[in-house]
C-alpha positions as CSV (number, residue, x, y, z in Angstrom):
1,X,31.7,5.7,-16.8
2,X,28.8,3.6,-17.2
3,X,25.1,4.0,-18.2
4,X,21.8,3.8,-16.3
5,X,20.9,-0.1,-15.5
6,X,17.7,-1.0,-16.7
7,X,15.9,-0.7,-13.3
8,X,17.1,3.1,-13.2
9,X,15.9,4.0,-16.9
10,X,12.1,2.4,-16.1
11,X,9.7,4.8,-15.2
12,X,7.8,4.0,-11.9
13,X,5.0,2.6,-11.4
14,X,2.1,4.9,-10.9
15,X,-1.2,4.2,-8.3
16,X,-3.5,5.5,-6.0
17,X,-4.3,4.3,-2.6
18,X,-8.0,2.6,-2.2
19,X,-10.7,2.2,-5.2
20,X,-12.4,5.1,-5.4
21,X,-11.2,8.9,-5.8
22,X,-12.3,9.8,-2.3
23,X,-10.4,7.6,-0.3
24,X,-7.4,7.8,-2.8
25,X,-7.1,11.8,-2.1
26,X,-7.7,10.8,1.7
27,X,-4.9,8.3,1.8
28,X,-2.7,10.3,0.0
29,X,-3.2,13.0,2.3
30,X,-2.2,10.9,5.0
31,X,0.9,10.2,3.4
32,X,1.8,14.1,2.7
33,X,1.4,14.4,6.0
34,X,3.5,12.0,7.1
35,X,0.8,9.7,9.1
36,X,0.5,7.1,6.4
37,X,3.7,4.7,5.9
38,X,3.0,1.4,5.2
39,X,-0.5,-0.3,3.0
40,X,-1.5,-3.4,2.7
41,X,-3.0,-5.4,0.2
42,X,-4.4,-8.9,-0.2
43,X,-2.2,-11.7,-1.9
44,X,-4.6,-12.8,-4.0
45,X,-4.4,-9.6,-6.2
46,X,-0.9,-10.4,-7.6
47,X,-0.3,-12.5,-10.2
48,X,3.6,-12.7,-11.1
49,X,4.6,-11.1,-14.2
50,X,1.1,-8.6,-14.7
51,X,1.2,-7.9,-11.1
52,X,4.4,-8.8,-9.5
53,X,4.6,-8.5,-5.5
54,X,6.2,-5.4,-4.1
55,X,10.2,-5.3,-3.4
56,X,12.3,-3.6,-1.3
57,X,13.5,-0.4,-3.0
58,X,11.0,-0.1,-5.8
59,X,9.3,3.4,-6.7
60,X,6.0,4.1,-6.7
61,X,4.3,7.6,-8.1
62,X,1.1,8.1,-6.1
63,X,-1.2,9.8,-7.8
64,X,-4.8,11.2,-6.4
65,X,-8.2,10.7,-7.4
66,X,-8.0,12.4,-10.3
67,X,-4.9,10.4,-11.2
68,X,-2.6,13.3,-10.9
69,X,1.0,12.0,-9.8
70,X,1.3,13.9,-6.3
71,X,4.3,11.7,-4.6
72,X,7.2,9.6,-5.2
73,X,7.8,7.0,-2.7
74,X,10.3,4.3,-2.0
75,X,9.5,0.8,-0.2
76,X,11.8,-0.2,2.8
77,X,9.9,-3.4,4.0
78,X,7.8,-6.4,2.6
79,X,6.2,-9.1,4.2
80,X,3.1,-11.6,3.2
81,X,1.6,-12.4,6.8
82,X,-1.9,-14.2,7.7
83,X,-4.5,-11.0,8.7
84,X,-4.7,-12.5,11.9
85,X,-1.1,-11.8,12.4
86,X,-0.7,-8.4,11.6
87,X,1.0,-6.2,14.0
88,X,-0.3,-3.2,16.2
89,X,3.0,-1.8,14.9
90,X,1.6,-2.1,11.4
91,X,-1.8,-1.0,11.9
92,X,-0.5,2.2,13.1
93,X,2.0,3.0,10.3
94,X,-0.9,2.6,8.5
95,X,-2.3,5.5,9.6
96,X,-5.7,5.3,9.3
97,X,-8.8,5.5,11.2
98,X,-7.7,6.0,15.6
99,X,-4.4,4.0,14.1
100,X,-5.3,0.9,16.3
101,X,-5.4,-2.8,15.0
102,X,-8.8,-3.2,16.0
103,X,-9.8,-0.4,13.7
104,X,-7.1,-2.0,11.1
105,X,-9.2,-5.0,10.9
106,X,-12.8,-3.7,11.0
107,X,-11.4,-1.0,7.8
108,X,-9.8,-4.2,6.2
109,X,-12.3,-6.7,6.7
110,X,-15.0,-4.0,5.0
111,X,-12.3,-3.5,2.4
112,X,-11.3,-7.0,1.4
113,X,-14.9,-8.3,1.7
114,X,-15.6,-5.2,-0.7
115,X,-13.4,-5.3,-3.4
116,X,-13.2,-9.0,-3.4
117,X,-16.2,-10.3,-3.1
118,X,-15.6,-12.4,0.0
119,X,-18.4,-13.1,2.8
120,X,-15.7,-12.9,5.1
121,X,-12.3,-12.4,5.8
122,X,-10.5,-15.6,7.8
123,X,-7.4,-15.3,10.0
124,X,-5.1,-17.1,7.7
125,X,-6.4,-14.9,4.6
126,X,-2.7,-13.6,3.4
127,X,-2.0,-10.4,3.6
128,X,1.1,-8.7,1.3
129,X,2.4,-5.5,4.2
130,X,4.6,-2.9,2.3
131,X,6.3,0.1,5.0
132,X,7.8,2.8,2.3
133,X,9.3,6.2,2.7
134,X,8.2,9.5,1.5
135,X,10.6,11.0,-1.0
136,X,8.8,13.7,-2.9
137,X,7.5,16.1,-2.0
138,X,9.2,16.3,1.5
């Protein structure tokens, strides 16, 4: 009988959706909820070993604005696509907003020109997609 690997004996990861309490306790919601099951997040914000890209099967605690852990979830799917590729399919397992791309864009466009100080955001501006699963609470 053997021990707990490494991966299993490190702690998760803990975040909040957004940046800034308000939408993190909104997103979050939607996730409860079971609306919200995928996020996305520009390339440009990881940077190997601080901020390694998402993998499939990693754990993530989500906590809310307050930064109270509130869920444990799993990612099933990653891909880094160009924003003018991402999917309808996506947009809605995003779950924000009417769910549509069109409102996918406009929210990420805002977002990404926002946090990162762009003046805009091109089609070929890479995006990292995650899809997870809700595992706690369910």
């Amino acid at each position: 009988m053997g021990g707990l690997t490494v991966a299993e004996n490190v702690a998760p990861v803990a975040w909040s959706f957004g940046d800034n309490p308000e939408q993190a306790d909104r997103l979050l919601g939607l996730v409860l909820d079971g609306t919200k099951t995928a996020t996305s997040s520009a390339l440009s914000e990881y940077d190997g070993d601080d901020a390694p890209l998402p993998r499939e099967g990693d754990l993530s605690i989500v906590v809310d604005g307050a930064g109270h852990p509130k869920a444990l979830i799993r990612t099933t799917d990653v891909a880094v696509v160009p924003f003018g590729e991402v999917s309808d399919d996506f947009a809605a397992a995003e779950g924000e907003g009417d769910r549509s791309l069109e409102a996918w864009r406009t929210d990420h466009t805002e977002f990404f020109t926002r946090v990162l100080g762009l003046v805009t955001v091109p089609e070929d501006f890479m995006v990292v997609t995650e899809r997870f699963e809700l595992l706690y609470p369910r």
